[in-house]
C-alpha positions in Angstrom: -72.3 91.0 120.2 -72.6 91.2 124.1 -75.7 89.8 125.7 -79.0 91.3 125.8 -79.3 94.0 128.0 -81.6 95.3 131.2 -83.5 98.2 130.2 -82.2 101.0 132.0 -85.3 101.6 134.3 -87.1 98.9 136.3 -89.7 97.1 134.8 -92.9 97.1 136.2 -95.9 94.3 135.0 -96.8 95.0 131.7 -101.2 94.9 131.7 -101.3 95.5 128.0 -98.9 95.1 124.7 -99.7 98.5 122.9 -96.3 99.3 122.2 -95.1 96.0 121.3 -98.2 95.1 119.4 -97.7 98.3 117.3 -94.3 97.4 116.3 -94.7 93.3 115.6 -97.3 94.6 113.2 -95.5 97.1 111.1 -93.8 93.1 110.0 -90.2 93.6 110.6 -88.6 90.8 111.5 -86.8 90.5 115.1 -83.6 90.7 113.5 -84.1 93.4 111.3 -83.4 91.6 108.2 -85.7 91.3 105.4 -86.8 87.7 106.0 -90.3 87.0 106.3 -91.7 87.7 109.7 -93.0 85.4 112.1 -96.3 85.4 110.5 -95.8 85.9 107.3 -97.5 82.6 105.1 -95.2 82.8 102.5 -92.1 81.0 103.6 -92.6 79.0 106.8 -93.2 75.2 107.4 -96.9 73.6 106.3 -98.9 74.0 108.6 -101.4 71.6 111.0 -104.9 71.2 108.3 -107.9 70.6 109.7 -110.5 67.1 109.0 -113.4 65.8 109.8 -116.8 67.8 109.8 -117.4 71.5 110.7 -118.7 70.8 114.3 -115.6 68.9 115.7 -112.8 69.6 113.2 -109.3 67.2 114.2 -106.1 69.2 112.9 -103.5 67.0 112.4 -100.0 67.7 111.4 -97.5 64.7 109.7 -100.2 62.3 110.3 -100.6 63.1 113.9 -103.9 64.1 115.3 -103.3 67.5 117.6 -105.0 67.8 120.9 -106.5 71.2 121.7 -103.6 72.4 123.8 -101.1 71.7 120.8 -103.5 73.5 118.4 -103.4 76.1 120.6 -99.6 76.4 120.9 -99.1 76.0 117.5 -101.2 78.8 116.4 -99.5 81.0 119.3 -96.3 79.9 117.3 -97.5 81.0 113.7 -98.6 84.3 114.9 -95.3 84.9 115.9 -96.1 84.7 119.9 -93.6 82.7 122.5 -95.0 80.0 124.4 -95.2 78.1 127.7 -96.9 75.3 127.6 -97.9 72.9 130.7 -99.1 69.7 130.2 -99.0 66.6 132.2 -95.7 63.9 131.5 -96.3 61.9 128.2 -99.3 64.3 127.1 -96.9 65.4 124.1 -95.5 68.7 124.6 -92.8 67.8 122.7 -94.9 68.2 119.5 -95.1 71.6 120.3 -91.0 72.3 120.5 -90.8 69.8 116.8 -93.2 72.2 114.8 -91.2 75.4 116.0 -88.2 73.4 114.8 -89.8 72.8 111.6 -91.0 76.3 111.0 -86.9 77.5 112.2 -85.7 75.3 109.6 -88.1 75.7 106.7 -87.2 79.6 106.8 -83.7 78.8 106.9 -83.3 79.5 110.8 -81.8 78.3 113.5 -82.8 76.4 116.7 -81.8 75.6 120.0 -83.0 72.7 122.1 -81.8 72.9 126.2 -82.4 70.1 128.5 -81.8 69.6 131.8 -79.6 66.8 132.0 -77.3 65.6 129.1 -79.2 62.2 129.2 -82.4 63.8 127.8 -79.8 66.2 125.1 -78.5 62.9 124.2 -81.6 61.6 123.8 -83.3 64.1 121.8 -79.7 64.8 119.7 -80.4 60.6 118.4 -84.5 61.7 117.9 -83.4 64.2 115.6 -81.0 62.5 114.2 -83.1 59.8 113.3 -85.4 62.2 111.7 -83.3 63.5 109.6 -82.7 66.9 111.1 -79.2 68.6 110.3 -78.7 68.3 114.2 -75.3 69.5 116.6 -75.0 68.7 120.4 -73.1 70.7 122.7 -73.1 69.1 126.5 -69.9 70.1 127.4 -68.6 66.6 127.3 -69.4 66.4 123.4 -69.3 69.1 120.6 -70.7 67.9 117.3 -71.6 69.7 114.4 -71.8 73.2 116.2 -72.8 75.2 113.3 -76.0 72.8 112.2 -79.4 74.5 112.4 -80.7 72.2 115.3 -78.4 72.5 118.0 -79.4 70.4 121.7 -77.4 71.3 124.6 -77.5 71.6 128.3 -79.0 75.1 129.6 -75.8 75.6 131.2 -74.1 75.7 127.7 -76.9 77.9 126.5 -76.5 80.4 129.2 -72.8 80.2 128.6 -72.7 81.2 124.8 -75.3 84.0 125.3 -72.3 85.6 127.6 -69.1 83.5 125.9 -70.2 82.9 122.5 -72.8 84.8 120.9 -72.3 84.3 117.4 -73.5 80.9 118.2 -77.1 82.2 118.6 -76.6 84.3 115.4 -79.8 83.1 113.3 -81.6 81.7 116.1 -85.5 81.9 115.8 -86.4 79.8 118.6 -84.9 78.4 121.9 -87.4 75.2 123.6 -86.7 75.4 127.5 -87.6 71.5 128.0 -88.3 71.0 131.8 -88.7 74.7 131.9 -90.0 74.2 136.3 -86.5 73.5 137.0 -85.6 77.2 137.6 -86.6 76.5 141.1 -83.7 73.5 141.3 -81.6 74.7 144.4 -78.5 74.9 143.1 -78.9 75.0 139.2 -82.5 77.3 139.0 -80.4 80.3 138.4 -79.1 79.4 135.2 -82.4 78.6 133.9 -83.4 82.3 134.8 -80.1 83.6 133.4 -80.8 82.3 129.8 -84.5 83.5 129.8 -83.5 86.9 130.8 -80.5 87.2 128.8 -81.4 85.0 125.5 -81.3 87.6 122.7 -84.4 89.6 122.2 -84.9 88.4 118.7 -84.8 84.5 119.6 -88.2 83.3 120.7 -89.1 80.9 123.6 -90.6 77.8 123.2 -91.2 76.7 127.6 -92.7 73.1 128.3 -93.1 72.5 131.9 -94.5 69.9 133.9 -97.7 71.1 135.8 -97.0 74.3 138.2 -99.2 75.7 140.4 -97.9 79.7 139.5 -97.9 78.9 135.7 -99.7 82.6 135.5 -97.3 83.9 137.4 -94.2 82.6 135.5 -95.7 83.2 132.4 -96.4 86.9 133.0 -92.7 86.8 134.1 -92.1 85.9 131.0 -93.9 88.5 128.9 -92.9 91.1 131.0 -89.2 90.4 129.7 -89.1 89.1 126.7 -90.1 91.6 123.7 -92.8 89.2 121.6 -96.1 88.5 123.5 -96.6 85.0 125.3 -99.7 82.7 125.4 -99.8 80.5 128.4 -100.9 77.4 127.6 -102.5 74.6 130.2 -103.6 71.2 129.7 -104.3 69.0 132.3 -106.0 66.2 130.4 -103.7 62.8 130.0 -103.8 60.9 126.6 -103.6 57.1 129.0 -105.7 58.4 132.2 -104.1 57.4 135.8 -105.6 55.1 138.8 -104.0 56.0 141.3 -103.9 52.6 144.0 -102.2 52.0 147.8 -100.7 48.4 148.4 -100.2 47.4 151.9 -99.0 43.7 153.1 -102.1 42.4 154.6 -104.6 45.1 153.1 -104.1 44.4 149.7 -104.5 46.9 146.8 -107.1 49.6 147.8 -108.3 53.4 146.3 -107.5 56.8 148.1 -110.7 56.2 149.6 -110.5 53.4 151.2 -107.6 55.1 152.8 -109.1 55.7 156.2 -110.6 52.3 156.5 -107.0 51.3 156.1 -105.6 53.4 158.8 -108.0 52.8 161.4 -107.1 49.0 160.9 -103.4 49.6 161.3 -104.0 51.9 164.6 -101.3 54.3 166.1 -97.8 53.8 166.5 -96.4 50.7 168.8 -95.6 51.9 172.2 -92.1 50.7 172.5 -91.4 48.8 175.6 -89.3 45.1 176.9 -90.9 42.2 178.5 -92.4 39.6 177.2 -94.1 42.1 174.3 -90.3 42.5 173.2 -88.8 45.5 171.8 -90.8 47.4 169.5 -93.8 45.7 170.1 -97.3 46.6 170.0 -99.1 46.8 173.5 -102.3 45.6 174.3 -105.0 44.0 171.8 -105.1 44.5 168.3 -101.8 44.2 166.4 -101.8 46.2 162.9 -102.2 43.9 160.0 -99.6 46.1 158.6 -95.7 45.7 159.8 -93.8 47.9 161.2 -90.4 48.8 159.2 -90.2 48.7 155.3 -92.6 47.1 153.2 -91.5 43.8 151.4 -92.7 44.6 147.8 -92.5 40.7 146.8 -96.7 40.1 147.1 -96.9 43.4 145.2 -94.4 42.6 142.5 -96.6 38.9 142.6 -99.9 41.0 142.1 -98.4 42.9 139.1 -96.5 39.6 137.4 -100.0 37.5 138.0 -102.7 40.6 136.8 -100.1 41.4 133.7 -99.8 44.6 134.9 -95.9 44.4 133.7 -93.8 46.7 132.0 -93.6 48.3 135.6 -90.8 51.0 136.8 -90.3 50.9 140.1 -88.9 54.2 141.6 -86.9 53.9 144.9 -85.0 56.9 146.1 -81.9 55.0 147.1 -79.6 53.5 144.3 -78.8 50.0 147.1 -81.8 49.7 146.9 -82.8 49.7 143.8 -79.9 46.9 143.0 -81.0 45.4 145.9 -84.8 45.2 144.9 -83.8 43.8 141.6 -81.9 41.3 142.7 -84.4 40.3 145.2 -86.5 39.2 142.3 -83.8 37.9 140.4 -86.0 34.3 140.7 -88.9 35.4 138.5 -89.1 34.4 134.7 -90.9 37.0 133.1 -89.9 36.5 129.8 -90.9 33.3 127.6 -89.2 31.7 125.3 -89.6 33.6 122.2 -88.3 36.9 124.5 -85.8 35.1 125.9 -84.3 34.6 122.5 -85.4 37.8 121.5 -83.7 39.7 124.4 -80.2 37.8 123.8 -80.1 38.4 120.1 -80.6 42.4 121.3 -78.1 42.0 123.5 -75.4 40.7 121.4 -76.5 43.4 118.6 -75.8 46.2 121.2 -72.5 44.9 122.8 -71.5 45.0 118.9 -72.8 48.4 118.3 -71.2 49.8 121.4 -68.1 47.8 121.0 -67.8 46.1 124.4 -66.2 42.6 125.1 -68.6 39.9 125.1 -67.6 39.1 128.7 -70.3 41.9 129.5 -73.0 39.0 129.0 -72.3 37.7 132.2 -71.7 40.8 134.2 -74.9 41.1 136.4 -76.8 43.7 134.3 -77.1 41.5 130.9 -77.9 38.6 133.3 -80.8 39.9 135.0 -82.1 41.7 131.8 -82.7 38.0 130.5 -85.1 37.6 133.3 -87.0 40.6 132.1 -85.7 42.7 135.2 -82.8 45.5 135.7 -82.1 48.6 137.4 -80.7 52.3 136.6 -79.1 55.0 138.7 -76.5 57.7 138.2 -74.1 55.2 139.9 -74.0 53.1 136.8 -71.8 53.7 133.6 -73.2 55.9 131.5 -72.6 53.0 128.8 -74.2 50.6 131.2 -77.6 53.2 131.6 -77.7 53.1 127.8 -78.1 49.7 128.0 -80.7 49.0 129.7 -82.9 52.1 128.3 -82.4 50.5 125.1 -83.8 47.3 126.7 -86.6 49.0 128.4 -87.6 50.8 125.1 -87.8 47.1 123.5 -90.4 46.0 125.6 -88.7 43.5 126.5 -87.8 44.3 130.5 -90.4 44.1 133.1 -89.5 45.4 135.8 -86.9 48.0 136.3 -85.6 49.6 139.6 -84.7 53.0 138.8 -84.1 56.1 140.9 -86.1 59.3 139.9 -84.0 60.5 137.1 -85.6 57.9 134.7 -88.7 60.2 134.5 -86.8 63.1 133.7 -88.2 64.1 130.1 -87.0 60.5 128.6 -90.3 59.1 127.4 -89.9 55.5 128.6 -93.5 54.6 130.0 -94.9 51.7 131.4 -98.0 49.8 131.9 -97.4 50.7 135.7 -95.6 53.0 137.9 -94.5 51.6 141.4 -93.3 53.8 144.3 -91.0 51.7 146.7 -91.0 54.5 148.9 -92.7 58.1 148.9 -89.5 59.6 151.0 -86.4 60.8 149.5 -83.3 63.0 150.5 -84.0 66.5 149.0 -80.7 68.1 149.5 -81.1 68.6 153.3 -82.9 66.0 154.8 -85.2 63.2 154.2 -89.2 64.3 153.1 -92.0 63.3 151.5 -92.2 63.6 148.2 -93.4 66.9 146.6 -96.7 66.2 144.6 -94.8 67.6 141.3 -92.2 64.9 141.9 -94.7 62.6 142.3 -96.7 63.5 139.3 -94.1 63.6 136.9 -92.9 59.6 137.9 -96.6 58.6 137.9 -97.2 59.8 134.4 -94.6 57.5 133.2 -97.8 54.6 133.8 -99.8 54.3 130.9 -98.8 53.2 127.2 -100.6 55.4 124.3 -101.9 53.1 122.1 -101.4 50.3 124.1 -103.0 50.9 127.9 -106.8 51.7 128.6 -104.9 53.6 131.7 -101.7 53.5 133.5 -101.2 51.9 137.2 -99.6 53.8 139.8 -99.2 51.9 142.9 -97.4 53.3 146.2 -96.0 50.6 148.7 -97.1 51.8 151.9 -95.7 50.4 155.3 -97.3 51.1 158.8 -95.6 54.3 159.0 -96.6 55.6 155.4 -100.3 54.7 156.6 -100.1 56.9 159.2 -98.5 59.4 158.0 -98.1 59.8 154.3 -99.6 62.4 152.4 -101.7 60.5 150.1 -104.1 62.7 149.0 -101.9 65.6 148.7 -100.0 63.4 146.2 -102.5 62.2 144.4 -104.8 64.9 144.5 -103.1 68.2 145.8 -101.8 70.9 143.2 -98.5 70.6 142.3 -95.9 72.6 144.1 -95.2 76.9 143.1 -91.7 77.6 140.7 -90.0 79.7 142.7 -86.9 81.8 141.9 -83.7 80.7 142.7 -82.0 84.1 141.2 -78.4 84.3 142.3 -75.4 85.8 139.9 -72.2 83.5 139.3 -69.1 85.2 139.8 -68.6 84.8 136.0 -71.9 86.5 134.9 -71.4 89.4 137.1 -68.1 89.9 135.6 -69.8 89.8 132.5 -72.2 92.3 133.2 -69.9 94.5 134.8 -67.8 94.7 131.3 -71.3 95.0 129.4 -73.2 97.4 131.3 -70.8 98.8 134.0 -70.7 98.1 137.4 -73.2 100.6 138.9 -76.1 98.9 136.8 -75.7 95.7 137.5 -78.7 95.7 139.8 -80.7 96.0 136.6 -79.9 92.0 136.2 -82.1 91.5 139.0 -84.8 93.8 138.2 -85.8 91.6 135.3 -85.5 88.7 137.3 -88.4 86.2 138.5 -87.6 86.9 142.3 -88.0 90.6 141.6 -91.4 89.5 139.9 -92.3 87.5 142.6 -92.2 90.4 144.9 -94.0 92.5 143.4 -97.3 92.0 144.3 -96.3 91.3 148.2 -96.7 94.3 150.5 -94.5 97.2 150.6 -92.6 96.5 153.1 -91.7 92.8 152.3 -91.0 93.8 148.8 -88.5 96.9 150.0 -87.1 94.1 152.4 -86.7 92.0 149.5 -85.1 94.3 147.4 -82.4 95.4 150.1 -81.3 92.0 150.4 -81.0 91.3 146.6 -79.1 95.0 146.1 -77.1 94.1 149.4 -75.9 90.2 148.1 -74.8 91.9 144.7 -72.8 94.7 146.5 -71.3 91.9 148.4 -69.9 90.2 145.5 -68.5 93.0 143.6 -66.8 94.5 147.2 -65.5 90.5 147.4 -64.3 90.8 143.6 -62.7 94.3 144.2 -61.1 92.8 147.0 -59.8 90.0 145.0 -58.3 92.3 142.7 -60.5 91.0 139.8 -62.2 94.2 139.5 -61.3 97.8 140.3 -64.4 99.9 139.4 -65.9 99.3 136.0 -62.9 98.2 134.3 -61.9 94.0 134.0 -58.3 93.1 135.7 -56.5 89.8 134.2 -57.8 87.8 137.0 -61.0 89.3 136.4 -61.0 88.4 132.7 -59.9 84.7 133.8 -62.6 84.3 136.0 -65.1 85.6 133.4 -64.2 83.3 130.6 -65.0 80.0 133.0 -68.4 79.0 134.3 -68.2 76.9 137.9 -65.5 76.7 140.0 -64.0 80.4 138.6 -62.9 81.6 141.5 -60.7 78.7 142.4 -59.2 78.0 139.1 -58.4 81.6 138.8 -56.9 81.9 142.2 -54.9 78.7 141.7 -53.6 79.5 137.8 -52.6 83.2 138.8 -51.0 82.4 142.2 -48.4 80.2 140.6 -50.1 76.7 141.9 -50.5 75.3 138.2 -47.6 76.8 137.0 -45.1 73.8 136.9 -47.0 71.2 138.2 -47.1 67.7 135.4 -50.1 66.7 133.2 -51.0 64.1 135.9 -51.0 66.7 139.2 -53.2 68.7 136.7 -55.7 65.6 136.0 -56.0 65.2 140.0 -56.5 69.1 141.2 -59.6 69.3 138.0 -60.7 66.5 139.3 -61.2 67.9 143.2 -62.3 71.1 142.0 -65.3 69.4 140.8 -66.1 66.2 142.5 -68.2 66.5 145.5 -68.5 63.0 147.5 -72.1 61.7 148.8 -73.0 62.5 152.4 -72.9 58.5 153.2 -69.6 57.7 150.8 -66.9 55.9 152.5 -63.5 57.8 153.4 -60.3 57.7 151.1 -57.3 57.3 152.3 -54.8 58.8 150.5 -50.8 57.7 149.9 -47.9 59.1 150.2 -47.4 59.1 146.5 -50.5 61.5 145.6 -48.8 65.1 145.7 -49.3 66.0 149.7 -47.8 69.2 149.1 -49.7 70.2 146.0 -52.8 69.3 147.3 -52.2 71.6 150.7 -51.4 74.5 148.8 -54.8 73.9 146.8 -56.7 73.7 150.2 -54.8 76.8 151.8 -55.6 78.5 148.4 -59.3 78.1 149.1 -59.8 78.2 152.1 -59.0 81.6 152.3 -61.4 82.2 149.3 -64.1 81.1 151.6 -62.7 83.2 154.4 -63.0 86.1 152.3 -66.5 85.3 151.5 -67.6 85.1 154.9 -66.0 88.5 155.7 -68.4 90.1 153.1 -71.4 88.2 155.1 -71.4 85.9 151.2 -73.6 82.8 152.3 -72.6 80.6 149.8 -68.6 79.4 150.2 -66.9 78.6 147.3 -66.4 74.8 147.0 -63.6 72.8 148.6 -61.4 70.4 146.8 -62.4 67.0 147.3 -59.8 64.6 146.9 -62.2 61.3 147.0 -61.0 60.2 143.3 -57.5 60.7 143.2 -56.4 57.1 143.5 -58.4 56.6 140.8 -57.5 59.7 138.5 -53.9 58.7 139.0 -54.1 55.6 138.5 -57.0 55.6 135.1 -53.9 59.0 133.6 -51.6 55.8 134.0 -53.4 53.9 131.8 -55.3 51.3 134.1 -58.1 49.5 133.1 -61.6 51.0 133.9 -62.5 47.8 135.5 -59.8 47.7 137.7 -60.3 51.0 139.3 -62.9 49.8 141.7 -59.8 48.0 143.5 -58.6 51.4 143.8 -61.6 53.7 145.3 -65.2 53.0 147.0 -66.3 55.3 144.5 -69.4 54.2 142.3 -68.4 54.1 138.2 -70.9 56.2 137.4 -69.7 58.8 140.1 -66.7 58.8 138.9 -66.8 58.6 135.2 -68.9 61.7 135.5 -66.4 63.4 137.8 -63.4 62.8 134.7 -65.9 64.2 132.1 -66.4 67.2 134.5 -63.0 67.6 134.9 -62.1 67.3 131.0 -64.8 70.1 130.6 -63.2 72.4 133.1 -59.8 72.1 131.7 -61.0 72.5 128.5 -62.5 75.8 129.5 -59.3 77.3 131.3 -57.9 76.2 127.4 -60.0 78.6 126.1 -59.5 81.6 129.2 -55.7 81.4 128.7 -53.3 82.7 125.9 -52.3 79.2 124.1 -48.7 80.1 124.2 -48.5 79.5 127.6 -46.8 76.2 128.5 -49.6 75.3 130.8 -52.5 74.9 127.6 -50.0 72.4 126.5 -49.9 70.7 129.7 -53.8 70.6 130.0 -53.8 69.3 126.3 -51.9 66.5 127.4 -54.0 65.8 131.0 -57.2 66.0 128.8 -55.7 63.2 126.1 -54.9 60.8 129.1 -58.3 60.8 130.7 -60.9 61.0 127.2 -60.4 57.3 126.8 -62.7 54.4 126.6 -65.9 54.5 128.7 -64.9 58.1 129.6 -65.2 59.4 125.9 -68.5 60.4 125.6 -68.2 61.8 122.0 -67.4 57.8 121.1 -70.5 56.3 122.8 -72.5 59.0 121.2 -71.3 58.2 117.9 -70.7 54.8 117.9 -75.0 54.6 119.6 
């Protein structure tokens, strides 16, 4: 069953649902089976009843009271309607995505969950778990129970089966887009627009996004190209509400209001100048009560620990410092006694469930966490992040550094939400924070049930006085979605054995950057369209070249290339050009692991001995390189990733069986970093498994490169299961 595909002329916005409307009511289901449609009462899950007195009713669905935009989404969901919801972090949304479950599973359908990191999938895999939902994961690290009628997985993996494996999808009523606003990530947006466009027409969307400023706009995208009607659905009203405070050393806690007061006290920039002001002094009268440099956030942390404002999370954009804030505090008590031995009876309890040596008490982690304080970064063992989220979830830390991908979907609040900085790297260079960024970390203040309100508290320095944008944080819209629509290699090879190669172009005219540009003037939108056209004849004249297509018709490296999703291009070139051919299980484990590690703009260099395959790895190099030299001949902008060969001390040396702990002898690189790059790694060679014949000597030899490196704290499926 191939995926679904463009209509053959360009769609334009749809103003009314005539047609469509006309043929959901003649009650034929989607499929075309004779199951009950979408709306039909009489085999679908209970739904929400109402209470209370006629004036006010409260609907309330297994025991929880809805909130008008969750009444609203659900009866968009009965009547057989997809959704996108928006709603501010911890307002429930997620509510919305369980009841479509419910009614998938009641019918006897199927459902598919997508996150957008395998944190969050792993997360919601245990919720459902825990539930009792007959629930399957699919992250690319893990497969479990692929055929069970809840199945979470990345949207990259969803995107992949809707090309790779359809019968996967077969049964499929609804498919929840959690964190639906990252189809404007830079570099991972397409996919998200990908799966919308080609998710089969019968499966219906169930979108939560964090507040957008175009949620119109992407919504009528969304109509326009799937075949059931939407309803847009907008909340902006929080359960816990927000205040929204400024601390500055020497100012004190103050309102958005009181901001200019503030900055008039702290006074322009120093001039810089020698003498006896010194360097970097102020000159003249009046020195700002506020100092220069970073903010020490020790009288803020005091003002939280003496107010019990604690649980706080406090987001800093650099993983130092985050390690370097916590143990900065590493001084404060914050737990008494009955926590104390409450926090190391959990700790025991985990180390048993997880099945790590008790030495891990006194690693730094466990010892801080029997302060009440930790931190959390993508640096850190994925077994290490686990525990401390279990920690945070007990109530039992206080304060936890963490970097912004704690706010990501995992519904961990706090009484209060710290900002240790309101500048982060973005990709290119170092910014303010956008205001949806800033949004979506705030709303992790605020405990329902527990907090009147949630805190949010940004530590300001001179500088941020000056020049922050405070009120465009806290009171600005959030930032527009914005198409990042750009074809992989592999999907237009898809679509080129799908639909043919001279209607390709049809991929983008259902796209969101085609939608975009519709409503600009002519000319911009002609403009517009010649580019798109001109980057997708690029790529198929770069492909022909390649000798991966020649017209319509699929060559063998062509059919390689389509069966693997990132890095294609060079694990095609490298398996077809001989590179791979005889090279050992452990030459295998490094090159996978190049091909998809990419080091951090401030990591240290590697040096690299004489014992690490010189040879092999130039031939890898030469091999790309003049992949990326063809790309720039067709005017392609993006070049195909180089190898990076940052981890191979450590690849080698964890193939040969050292321990985990030992490898930081070996390489500068950060655990996390580096347990991610092997589970990326093991994914990629488990994909060329399934692109090759498996009576070729090589799926042997990648059998045996994948059994070396799945071990221990690099097993993912273990942690998972043994959690």
């Amino acid at each position: 069953m191939p995926p679904s595909e463009p209509d053959p002329k360009p769609r334009t916005r749809r103003r009314g649902r005539g047609k469509q409307s006309s043929r959901r009511r003649s009650g034929k289901h989607p499929g075309g089976s004779d199951e009950a449609p979408a709306g039909d009462e009489s085999s679908r899950a209970p739904g929400p009843q109402e209470a209370g007195g006629s004036h006010q009713p409260r609907v309330i669905w297994k025991g929880f009271t809805l909130s008008p935009f969750q009444v609203q989404a659900v009866e968009a969901i009965r009547s057989g309607a997809n959704v996108l919801v928006s709603a501010p972090t911890g307002a429930g949304k997620t509510l919305v995505a369980e009841y479509a479950i419910e009614e998938a599973v009641v019918r006897g359908r199927r459902c598919v969950y997508t996150a957008p990191i395998k944190a969050l999938s792993n997360q919601k895999y245990r919720d459902f778990r825990e539930a009792g939902l007959d629930v399957g994961l699919l992250t690319g690290d893990v497969t479990i129970n692929s055929e069970a009628a809840v199945l979470i997985m990345t949207t990259e993996i969803l995107r992949n089966a809707i090309f790779e494996n359809p019968e996967l999808l077969v049964d499929v009523e609804f498919a929840v887009f959690d964190e639906v606003h990252y189809m404007d990530d830079r570099e991972r947006g397409t996919v998200w627009e990908e799966a919308l466009i080609f998710a089969p027409p019968s499966v219906r969307l169930v979108c939560l996004s964090a507040t957008v400023d175009n949620l119109a706009e992407l919504g009528g995208w969304l109509d326009d190209i799937r075949e059931q009607p939407l309803e847009v659905v907008r909340s902006t009203r929080r359960p816990v509400p927000l205040a929204h405070r400024m601390f500055a050393n020497g100012m004190g806690l103050f309102p958005v209001a009181g901001l200019e007061q503030v900055q008039k006290a702290v006074g322009p920039p120093p001039k810089r100048g020698r003498g006896r002001h010194g360097r970097g002094q102020r000159r003249g009268p009046g020195r700002s009560p506020v100092a220069e440099g970073p903010p020490d956030p020790v009288p803020l942390l005091n003002l939280l620990e003496e107010d019990a404002l604690l649980p706080a999370l406090v987001f800093s954009f650099s993983r130092k410092d985050c390690e370097r804030l916590a143990r900065a505090a590493r001084g404060r008590r914050l737990l008494n006694k009955e926590e104390e031995a409450r926090m190391e009876v959990l700790q025991r309890e985990l180390l048993e469930k997880f099945q790590v040596d008790e030495r891990e008490l006194d690693g730094e982690l466990l010892s801080l966490a029997r302060q009440g304080i930790s931190y959390h970064h993508a640096g850190l063992l994925p077994l290490h992040k686990e525990l401390v989220e279990r920690l945070f979830t007990s109530g039992l830390l206080k304060l936890l550094f963490t970097t912004e991908t704690f706010a990501l979907g995992i519904n961990m609040p706090a009484r209060t939400a710290v900002f240790a900085s309101l500048r982060k790297f973005d990709g290119v260079d170092f910014d303010w924070l956008r205001t949806r960024d800033y949004l979506q970390m705030a709303g992790r203040a605020g405990r329902q049930g527990i907090d009147d309100e949630g805190l949010v508290v940004s530590l300001l320095g001179a500088r941020d006085v000056r020049e922050a944008p405070l009120r465009r944080l806290i009171e600005g819209q959030p930032e527009r979605v914005e198409s990042r629509f750009r074809l992989s290699y592999s999907t237009i090879l898809h679509l080129v054995e799908v639909l043919g190669r001279g209607r390709i172009g049809e991929a983008w005219e259902k796209s969101f950057n085609r939608y975009q540009h519709d409503g600009r003037q002519r000319k911009k939108r002609e403009r517009n369209e010649r580019r798109e056209q001109g980057v997708i004849d690029a790529h198929l004249a770069f492909l022909e070249e390649l000798r991966y297509l020649d017209g319509d018709e699929l060559l063998p490296r062509g059919r390689v290339a389509r069966s693997i999703n990132g890095f294609e291009l060079q694990v095609t070139e490298l398996l077809m050009g001989g590179t791979l051919e005889h090279l050992p299980p452990r030459a295998l484990a490094m090159i996978f692991a190049a091909l998809v590690h990419e080091s951090r703009p401030t990591a240290p260099a590697v040096r690299l001995g004489r014992d690490t395959y010189r040879e092999v790895r130039l031939e890898v190099d030469r091999t790309i390189r003049r992949l990326s030299g063809l790309e720039a001949h067709h005017a392609i902008p993006r070049a195909v990733k180089p190898a990076d060969w940052a981890l191979t001390p450590a690849v080698l040396a964890w193939f040969d069986g050292v321990p985990f702990e030992e490898l930081e002898e070996l390489s500068p690189i950060p655990p996390g970093d580096l347990c991610r790059g092997l589970r990326m790694a093991l994914q990629l060679m488990r994909q060329v498994r399934r692109a090759i014949d498996p009576s070729w000597d090589l799926f042997e030899r990648l059998g045996e490169a994948r059994s070396a490196l799945n071990r221990d704290v690099v097993d993912a499926r273990r942690q998972l299961e043994l959690g």
